[in-house]
PDB file of N, CA, C and O in Angstrom, chain B, residues numbered from 101:
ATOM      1  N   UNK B 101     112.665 139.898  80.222  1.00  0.00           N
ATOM      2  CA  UNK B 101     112.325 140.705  81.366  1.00  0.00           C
ATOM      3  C   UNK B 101     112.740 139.972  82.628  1.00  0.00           C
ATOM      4  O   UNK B 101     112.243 138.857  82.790  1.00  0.00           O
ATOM      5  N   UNK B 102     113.490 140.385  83.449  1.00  0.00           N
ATOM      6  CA  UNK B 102     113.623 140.176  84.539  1.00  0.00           C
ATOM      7  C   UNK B 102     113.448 140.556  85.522  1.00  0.00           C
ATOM      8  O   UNK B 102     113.696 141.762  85.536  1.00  0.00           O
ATOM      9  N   UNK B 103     113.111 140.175  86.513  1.00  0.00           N
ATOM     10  CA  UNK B 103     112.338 140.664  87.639  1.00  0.00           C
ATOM     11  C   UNK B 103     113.162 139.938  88.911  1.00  0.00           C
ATOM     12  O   UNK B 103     112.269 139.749  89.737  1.00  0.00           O
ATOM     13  N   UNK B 104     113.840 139.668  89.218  1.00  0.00           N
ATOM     14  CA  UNK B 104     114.773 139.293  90.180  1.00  0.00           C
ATOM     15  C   UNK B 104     114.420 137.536  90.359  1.00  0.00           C
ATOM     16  O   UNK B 104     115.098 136.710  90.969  1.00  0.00           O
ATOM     17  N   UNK B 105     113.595 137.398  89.877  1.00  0.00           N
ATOM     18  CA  UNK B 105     112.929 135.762  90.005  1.00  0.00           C
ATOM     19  C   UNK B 105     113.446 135.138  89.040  1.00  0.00           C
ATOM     20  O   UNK B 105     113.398 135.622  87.909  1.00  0.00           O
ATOM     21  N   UNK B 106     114.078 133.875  89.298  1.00  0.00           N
ATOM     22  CA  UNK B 106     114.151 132.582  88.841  1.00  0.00           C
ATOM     23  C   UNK B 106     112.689 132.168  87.439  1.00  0.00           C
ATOM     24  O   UNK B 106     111.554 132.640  87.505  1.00  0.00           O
ATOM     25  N   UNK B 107     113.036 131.503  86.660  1.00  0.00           N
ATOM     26  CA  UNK B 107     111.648 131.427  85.549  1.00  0.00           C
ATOM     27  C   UNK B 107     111.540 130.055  86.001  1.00  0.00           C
ATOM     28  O   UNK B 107     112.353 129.206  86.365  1.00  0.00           O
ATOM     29  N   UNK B 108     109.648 130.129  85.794  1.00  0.00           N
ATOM     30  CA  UNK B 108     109.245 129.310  86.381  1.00  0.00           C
ATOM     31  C   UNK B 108     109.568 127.900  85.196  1.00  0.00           C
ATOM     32  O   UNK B 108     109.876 127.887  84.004  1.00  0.00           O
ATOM     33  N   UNK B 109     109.364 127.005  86.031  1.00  0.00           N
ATOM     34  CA  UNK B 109     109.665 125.703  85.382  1.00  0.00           C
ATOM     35  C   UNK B 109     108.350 125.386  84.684  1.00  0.00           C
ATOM     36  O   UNK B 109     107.245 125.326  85.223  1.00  0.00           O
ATOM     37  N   UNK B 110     108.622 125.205  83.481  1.00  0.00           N
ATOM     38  CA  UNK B 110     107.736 124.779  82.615  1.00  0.00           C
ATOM     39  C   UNK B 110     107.468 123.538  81.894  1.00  0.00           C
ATOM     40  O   UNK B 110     108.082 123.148  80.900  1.00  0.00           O
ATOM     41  N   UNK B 111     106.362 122.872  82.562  1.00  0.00           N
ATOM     42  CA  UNK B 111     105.668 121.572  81.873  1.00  0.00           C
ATOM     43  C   UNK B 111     105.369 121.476  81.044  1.00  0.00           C
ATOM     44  O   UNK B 111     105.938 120.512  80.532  1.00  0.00           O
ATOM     45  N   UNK B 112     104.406 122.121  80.115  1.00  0.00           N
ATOM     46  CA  UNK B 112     104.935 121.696  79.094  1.00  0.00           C
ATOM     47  C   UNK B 112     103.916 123.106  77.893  1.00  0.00           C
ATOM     48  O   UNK B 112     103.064 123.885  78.321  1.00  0.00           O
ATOM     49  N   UNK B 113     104.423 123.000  76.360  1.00  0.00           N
ATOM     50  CA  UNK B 113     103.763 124.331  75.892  1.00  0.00           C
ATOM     51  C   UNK B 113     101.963 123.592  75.301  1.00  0.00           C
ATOM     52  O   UNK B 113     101.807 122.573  74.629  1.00  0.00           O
ATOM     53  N   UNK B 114     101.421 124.050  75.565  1.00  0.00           N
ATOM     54  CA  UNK B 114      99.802 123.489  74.905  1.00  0.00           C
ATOM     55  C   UNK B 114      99.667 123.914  73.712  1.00  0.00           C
ATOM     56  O   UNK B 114     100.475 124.765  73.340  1.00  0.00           O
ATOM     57  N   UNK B 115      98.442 123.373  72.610  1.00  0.00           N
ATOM     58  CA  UNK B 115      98.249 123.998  72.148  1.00  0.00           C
ATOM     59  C   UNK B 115      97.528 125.071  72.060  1.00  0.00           C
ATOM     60  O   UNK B 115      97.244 125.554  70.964  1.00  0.00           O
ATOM     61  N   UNK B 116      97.151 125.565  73.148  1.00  0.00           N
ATOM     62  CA  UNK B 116      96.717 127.396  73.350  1.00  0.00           C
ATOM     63  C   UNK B 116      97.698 128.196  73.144  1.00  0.00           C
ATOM     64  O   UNK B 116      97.390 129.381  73.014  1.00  0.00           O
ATOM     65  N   UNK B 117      99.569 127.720  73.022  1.00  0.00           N
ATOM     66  CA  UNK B 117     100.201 128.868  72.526  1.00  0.00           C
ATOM     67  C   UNK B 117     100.603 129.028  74.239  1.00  0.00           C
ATOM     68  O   UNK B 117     101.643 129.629  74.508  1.00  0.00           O
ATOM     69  N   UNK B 118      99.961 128.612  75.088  1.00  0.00           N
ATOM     70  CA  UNK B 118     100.330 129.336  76.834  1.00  0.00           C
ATOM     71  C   UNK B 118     101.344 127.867  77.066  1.00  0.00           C
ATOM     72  O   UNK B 118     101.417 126.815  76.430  1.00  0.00           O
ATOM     73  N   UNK B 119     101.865 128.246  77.966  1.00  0.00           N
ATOM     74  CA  UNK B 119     103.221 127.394  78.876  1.00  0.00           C
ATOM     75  C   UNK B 119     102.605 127.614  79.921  1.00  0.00           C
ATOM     76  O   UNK B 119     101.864 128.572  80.145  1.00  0.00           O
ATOM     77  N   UNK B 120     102.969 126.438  80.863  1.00  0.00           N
ATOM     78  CA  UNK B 120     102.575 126.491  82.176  1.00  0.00           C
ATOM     79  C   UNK B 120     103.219 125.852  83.571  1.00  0.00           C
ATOM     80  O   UNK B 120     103.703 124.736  83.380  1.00  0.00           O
ATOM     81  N   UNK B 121     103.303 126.266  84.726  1.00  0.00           N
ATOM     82  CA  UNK B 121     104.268 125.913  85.376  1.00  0.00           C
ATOM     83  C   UNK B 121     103.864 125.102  86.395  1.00  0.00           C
ATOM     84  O   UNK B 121     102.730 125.020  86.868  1.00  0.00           O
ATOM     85  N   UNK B 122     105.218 124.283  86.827  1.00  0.00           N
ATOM     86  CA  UNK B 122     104.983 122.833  87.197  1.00  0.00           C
ATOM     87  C   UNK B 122     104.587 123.102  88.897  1.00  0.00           C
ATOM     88  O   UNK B 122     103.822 122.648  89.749  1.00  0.00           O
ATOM     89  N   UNK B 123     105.367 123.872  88.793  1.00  0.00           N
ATOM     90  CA  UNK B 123     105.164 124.530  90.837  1.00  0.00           C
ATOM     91  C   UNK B 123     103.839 124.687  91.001  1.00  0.00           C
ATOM     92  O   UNK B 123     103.260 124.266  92.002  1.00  0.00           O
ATOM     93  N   UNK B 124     102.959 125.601  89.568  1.00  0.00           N
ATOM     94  CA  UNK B 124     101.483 126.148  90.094  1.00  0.00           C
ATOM     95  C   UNK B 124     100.042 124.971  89.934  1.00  0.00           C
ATOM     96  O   UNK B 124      98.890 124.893  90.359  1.00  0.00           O
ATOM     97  N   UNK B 125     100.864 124.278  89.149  1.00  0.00           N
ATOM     98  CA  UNK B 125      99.465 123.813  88.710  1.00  0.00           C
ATOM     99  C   UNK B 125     100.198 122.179  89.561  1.00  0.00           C
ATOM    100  O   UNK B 125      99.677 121.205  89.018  1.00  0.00           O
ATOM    101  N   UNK B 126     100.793 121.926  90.222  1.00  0.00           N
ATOM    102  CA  UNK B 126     100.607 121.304  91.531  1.00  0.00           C
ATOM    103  C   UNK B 126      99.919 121.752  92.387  1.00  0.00           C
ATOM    104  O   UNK B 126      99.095 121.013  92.927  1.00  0.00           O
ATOM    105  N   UNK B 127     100.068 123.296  92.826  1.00  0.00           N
ATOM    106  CA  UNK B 127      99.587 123.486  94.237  1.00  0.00           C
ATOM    107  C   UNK B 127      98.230 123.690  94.213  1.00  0.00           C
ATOM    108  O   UNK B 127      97.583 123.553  95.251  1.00  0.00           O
ATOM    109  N   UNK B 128      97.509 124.114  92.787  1.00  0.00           N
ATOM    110  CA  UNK B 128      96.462 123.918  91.892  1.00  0.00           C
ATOM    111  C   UNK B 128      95.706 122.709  92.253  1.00  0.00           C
ATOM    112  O   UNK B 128      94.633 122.664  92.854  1.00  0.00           O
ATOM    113  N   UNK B 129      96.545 121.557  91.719  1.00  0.00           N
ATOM    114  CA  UNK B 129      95.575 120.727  92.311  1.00  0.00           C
ATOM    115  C   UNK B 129      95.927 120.014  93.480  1.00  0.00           C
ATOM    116  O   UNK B 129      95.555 118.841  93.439  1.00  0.00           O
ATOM    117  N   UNK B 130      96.475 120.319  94.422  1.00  0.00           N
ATOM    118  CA  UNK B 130      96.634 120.109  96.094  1.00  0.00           C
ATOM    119  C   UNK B 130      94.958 121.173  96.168  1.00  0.00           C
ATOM    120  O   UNK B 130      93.793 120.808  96.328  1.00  0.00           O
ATOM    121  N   UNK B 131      95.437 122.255  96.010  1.00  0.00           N
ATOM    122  CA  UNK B 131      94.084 122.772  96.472  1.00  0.00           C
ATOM    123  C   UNK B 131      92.484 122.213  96.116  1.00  0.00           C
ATOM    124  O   UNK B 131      91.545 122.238  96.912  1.00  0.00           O
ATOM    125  N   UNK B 132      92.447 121.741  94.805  1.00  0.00           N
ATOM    126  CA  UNK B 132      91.227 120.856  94.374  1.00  0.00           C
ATOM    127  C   UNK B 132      91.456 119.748  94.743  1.00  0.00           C
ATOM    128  O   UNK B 132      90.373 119.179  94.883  1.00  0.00           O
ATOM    129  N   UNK B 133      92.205 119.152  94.968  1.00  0.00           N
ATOM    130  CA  UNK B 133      92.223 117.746  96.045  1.00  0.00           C
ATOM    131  C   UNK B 133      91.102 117.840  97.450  1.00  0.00           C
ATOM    132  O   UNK B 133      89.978 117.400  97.695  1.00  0.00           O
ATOM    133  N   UNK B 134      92.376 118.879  98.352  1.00  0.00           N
ATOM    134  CA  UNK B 134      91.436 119.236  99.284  1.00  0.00           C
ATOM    135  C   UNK B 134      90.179 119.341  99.479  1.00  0.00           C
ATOM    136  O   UNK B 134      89.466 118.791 100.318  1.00  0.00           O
ATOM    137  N   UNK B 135      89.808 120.465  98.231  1.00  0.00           N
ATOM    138  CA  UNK B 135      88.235 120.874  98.824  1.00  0.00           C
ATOM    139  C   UNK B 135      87.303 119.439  98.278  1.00  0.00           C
ATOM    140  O   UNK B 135      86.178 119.304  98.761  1.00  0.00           O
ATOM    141  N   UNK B 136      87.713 118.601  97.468  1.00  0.00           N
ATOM    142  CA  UNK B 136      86.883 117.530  96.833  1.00  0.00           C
ATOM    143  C   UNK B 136      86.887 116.155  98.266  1.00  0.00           C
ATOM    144  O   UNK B 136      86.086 115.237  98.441  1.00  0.00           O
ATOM    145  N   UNK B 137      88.097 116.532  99.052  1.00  0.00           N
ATOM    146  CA  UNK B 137      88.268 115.416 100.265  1.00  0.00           C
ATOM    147  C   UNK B 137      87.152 116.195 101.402  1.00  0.00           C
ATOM    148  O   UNK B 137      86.461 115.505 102.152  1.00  0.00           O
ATOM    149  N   UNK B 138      87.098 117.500 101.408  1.00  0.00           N
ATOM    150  CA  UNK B 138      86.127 118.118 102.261  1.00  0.00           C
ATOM    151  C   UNK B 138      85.063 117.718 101.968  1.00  0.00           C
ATOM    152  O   UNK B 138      84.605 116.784 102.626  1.00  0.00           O
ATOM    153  N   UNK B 139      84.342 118.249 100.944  1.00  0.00           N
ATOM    154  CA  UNK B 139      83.230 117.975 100.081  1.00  0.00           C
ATOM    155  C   UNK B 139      82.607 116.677 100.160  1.00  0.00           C
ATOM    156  O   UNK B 139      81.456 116.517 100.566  1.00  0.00           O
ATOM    157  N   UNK B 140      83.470 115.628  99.719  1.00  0.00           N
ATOM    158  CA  UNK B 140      83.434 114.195  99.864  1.00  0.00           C
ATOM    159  C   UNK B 140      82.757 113.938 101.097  1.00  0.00           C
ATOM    160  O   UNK B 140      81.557 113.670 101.052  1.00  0.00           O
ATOM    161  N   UNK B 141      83.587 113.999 102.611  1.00  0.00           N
ATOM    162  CA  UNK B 141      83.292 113.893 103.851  1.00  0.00           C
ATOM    163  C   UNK B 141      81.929 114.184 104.173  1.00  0.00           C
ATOM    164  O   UNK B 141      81.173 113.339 104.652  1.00  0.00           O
ATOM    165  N   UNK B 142      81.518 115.655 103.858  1.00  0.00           N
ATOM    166  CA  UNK B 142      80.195 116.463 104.065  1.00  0.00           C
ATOM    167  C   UNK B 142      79.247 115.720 103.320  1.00  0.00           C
ATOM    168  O   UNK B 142      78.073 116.017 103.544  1.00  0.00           O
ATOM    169  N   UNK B 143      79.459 114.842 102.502  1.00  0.00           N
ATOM    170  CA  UNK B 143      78.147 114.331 101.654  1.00  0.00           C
ATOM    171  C   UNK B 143      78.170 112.914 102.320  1.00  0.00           C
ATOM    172  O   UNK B 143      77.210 112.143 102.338  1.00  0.00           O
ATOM    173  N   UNK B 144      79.096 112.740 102.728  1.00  0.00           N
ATOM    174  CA  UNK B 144      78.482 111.086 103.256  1.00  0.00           C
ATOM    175  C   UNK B 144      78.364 111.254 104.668  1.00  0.00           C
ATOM    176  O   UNK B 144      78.105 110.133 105.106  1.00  0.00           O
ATOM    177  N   UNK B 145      78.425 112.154 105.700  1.00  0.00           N
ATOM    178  CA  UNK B 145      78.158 112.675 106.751  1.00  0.00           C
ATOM    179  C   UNK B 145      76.638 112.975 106.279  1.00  0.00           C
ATOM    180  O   UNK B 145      75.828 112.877 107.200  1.00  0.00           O
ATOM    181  N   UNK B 146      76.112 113.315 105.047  1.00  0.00           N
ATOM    182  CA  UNK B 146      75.155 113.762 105.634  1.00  0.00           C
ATOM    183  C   UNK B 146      73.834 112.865 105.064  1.00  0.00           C
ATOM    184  O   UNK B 146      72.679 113.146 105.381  1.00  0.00           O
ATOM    185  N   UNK B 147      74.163 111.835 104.244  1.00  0.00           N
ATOM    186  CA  UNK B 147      73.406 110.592 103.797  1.00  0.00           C
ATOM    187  C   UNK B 147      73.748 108.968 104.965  1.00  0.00           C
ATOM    188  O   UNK B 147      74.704 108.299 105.356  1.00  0.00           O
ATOM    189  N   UNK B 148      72.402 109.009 105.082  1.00  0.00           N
ATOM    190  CA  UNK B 148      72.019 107.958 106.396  1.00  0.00           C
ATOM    191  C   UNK B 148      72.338 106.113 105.399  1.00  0.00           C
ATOM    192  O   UNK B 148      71.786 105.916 104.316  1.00  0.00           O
ATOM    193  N   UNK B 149      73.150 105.167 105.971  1.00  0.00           N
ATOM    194  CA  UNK B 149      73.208 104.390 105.258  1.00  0.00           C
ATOM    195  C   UNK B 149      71.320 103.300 105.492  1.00  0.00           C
ATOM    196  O   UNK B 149      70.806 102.547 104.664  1.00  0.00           O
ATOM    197  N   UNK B 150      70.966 103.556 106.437  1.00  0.00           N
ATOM    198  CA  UNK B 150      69.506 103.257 106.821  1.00  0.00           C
ATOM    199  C   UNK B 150      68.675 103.700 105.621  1.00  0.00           C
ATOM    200  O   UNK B 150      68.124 102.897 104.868  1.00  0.00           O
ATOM    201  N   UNK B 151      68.614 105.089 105.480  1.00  0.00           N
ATOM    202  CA  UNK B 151      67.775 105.744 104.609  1.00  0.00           C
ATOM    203  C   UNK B 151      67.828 105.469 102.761  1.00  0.00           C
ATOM    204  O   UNK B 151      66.980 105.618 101.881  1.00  0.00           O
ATOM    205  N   UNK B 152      69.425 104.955 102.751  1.00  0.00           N
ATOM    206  CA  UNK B 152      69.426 104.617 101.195  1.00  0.00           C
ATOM    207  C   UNK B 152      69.003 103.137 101.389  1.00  0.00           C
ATOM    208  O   UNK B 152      68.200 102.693 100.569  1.00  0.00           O
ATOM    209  N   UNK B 153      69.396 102.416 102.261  1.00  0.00           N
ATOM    210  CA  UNK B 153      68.833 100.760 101.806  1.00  0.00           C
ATOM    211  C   UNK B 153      67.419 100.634 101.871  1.00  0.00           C
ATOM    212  O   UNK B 153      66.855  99.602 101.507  1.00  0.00           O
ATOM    213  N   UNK B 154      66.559 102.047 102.501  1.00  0.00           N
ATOM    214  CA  UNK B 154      65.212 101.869 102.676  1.00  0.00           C
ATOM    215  C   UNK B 154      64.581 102.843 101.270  1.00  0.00           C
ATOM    216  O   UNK B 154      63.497 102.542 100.770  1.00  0.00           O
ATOM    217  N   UNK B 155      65.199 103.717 100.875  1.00  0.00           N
ATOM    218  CA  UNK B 155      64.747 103.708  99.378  1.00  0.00           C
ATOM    219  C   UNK B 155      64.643 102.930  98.562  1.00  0.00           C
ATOM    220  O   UNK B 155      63.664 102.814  97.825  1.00  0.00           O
ATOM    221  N   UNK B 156      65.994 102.014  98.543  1.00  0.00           N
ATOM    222  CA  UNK B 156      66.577 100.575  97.450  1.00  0.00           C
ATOM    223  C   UNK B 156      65.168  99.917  97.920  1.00  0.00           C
ATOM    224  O   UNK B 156      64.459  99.526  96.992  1.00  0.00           O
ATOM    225  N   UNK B 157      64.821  99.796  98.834  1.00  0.00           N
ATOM    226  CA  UNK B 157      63.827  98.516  98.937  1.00  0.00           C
ATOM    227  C   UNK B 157      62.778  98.394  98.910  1.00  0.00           C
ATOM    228  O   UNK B 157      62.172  97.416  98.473  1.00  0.00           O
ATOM    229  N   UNK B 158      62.084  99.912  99.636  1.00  0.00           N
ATOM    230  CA  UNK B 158      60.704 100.045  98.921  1.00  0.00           C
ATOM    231  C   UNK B 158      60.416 100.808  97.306  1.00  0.00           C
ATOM    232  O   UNK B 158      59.389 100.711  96.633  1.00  0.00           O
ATOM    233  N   UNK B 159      61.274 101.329  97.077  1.00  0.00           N
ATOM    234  CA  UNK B 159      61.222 101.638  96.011  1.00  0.00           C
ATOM    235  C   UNK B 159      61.914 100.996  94.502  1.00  0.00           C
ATOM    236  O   UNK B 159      61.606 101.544  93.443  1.00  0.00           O
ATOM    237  N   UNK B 160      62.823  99.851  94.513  1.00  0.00           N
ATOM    238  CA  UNK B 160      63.551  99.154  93.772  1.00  0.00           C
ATOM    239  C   UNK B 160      64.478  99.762  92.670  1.00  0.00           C
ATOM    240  O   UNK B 160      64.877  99.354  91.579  1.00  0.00           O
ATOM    241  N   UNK B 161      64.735 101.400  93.716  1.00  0.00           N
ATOM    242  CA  UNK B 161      65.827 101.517  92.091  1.00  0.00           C
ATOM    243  C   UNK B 161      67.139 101.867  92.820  1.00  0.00           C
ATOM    244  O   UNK B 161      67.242 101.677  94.032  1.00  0.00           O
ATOM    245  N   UNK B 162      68.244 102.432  92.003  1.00  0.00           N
ATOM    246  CA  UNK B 162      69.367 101.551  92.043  1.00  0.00           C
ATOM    247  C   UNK B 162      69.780 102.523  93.096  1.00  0.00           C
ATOM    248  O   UNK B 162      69.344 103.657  93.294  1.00  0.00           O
ATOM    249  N   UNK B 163      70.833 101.772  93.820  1.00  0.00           N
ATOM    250  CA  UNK B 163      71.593 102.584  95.093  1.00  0.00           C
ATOM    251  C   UNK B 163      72.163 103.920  94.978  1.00  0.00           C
ATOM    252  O   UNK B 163      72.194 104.712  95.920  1.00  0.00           O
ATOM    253  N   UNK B 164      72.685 104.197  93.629  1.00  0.00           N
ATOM    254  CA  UNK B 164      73.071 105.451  93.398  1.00  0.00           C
ATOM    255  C   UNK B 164      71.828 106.657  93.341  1.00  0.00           C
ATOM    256  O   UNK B 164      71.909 107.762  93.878  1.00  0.00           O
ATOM    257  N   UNK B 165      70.413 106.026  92.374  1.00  0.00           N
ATOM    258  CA  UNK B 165      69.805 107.143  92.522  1.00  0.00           C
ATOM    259  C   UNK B 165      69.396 107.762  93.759  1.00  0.00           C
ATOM    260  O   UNK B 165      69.053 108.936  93.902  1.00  0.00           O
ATOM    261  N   UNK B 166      69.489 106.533  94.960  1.00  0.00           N
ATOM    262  CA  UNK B 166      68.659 106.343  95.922  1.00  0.00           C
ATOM    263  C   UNK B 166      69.850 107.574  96.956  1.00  0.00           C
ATOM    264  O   UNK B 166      69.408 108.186  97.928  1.00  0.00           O
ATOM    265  N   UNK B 167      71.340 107.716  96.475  1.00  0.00           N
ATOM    266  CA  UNK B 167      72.110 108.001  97.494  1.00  0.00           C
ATOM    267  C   UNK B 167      72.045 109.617  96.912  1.00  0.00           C
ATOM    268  O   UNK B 167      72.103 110.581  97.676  1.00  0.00           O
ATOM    269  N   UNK B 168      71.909 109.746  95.357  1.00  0.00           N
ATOM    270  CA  UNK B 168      71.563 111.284  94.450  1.00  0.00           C
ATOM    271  C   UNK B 168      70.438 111.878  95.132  1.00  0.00           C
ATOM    272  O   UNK B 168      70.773 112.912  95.710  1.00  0.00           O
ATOM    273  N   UNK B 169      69.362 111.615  95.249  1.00  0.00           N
ATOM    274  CA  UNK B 169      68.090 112.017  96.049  1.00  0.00           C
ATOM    275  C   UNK B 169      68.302 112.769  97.632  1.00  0.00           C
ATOM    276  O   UNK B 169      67.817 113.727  98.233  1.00  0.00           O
ATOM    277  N   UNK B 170      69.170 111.875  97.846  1.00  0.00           N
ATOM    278  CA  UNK B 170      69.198 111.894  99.562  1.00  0.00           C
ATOM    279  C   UNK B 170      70.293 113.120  99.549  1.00  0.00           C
ATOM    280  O   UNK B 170      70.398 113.776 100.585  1.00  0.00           O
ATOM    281  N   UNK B 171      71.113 113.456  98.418  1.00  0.00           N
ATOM    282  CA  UNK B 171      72.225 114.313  98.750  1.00  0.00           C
ATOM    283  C   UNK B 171      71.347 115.608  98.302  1.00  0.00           C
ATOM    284  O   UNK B 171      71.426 116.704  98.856  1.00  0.00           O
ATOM    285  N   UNK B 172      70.434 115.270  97.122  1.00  0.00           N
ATOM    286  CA  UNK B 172      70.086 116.624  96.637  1.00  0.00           C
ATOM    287  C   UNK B 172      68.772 117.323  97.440  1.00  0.00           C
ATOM    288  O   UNK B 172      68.284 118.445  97.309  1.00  0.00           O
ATOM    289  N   UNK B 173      68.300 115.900  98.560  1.00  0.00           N
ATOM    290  CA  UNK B 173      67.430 116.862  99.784  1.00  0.00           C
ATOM    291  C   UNK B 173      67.983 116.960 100.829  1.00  0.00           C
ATOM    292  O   UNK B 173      67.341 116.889 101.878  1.00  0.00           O
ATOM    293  N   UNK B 174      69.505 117.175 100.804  1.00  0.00           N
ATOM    294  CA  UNK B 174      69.772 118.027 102.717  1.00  0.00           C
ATOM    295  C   UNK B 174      70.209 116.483 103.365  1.00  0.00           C
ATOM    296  O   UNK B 174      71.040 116.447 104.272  1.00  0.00           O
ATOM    297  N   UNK B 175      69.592 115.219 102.836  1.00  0.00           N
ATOM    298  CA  UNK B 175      69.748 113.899 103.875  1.00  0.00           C
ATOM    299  C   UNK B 175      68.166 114.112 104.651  1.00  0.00           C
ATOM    300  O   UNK B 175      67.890 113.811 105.812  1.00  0.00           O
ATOM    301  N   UNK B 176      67.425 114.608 103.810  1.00  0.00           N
ATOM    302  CA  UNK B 176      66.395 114.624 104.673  1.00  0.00           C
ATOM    303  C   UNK B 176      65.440 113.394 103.626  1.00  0.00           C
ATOM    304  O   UNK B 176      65.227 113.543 102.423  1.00  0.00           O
ATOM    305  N   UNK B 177      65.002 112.267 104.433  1.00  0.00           N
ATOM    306  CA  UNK B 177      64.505 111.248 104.312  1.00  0.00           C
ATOM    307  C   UNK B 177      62.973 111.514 103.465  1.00  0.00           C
ATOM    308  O   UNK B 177      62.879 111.300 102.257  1.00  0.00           O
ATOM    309  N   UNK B 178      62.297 111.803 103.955  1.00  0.00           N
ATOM    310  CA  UNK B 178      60.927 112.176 103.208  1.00  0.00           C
ATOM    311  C   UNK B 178      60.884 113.051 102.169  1.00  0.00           C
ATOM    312  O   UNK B 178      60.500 112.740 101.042  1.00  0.00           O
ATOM    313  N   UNK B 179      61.466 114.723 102.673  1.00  0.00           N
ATOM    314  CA  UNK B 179      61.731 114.913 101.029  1.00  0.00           C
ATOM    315  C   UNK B 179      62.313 114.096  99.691  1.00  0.00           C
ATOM    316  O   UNK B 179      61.846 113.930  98.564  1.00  0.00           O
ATOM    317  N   UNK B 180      63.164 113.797 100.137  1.00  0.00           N
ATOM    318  CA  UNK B 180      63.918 112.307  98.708  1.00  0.00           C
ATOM    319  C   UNK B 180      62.896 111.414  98.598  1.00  0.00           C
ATOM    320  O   UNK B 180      62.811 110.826  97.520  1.00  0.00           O
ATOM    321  N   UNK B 181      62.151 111.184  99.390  1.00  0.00           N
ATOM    322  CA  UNK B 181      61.184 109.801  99.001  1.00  0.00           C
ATOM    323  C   UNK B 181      59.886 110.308  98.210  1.00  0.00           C
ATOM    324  O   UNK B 181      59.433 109.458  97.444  1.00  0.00           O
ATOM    325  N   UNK B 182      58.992 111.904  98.258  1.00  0.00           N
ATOM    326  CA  UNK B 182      58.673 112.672  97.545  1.00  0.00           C
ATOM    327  C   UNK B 182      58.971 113.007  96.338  1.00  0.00           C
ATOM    328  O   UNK B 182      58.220 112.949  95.364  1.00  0.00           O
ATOM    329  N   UNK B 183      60.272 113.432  96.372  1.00  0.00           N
ATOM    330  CA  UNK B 183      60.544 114.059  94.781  1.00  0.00           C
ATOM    331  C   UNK B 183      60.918 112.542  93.889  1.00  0.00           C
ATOM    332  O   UNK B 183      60.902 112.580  92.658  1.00  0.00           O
ATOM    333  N   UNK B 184      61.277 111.123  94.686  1.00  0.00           N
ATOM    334  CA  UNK B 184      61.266 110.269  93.938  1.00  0.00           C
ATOM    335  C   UNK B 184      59.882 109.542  93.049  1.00  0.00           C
ATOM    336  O   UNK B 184      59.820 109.009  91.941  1.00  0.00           O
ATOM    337  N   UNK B 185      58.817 109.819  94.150  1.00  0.00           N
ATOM    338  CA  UNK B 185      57.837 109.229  93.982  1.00  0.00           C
ATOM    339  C   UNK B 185      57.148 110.006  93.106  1.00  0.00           C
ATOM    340  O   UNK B 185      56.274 109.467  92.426  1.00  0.00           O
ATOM    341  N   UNK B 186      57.332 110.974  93.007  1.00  0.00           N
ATOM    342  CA  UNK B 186      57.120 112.700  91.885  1.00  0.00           C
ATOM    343  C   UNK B 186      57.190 112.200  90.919  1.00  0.00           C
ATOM    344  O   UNK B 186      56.133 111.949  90.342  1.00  0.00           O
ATOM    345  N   UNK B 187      58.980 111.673  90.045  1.00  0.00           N
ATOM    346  CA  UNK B 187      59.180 111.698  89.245  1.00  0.00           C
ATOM    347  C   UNK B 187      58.951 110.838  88.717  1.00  0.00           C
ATOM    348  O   UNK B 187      59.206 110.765  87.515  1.00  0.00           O
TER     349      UNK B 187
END
């Protein structure tokens, strides 16, 4: 079938039986690049480096849970120190 277009260049066949092309599933992940560099930005914009070393210290657990808490309340300081002290 032709359709006046050039066939797309193909990387390679899977085993699903599908082929897939090298042009799309670049711009594919240019686009998930992006939104993960957005995303990225917005979460450490919105965690206080004050607020995680003051979880780490009165509370003694590890920097990551302390930075998970703080992302999954907004960056709001007291809620995270609540649902930690909760659990």
């Amino acid at each position: 079938m032709n359709n006046g277009r050039g066939e797309a260049e193909v990387l390679a066949t899977f085993s699903d039986g599908y082929q897939y092309s090298k042009t799309k599933l670049e711009e594919s992940l240019r686009q998930v690049m992006a939104l993960k560099l957005t995303k990225s930005s917005k979460d450490a914009a919105a965690v206080k480096r004050e607020d995680v070393d003051l979880i780490v210290n009165e509370l003694g657990i590890p920097r990551s849970h302390a930075e998970k808490a703080l992302l999954e309340s907004g960056g709001e300081l007291e809620k995270a120190l609540r649902t930690l002290v909760a659990s």
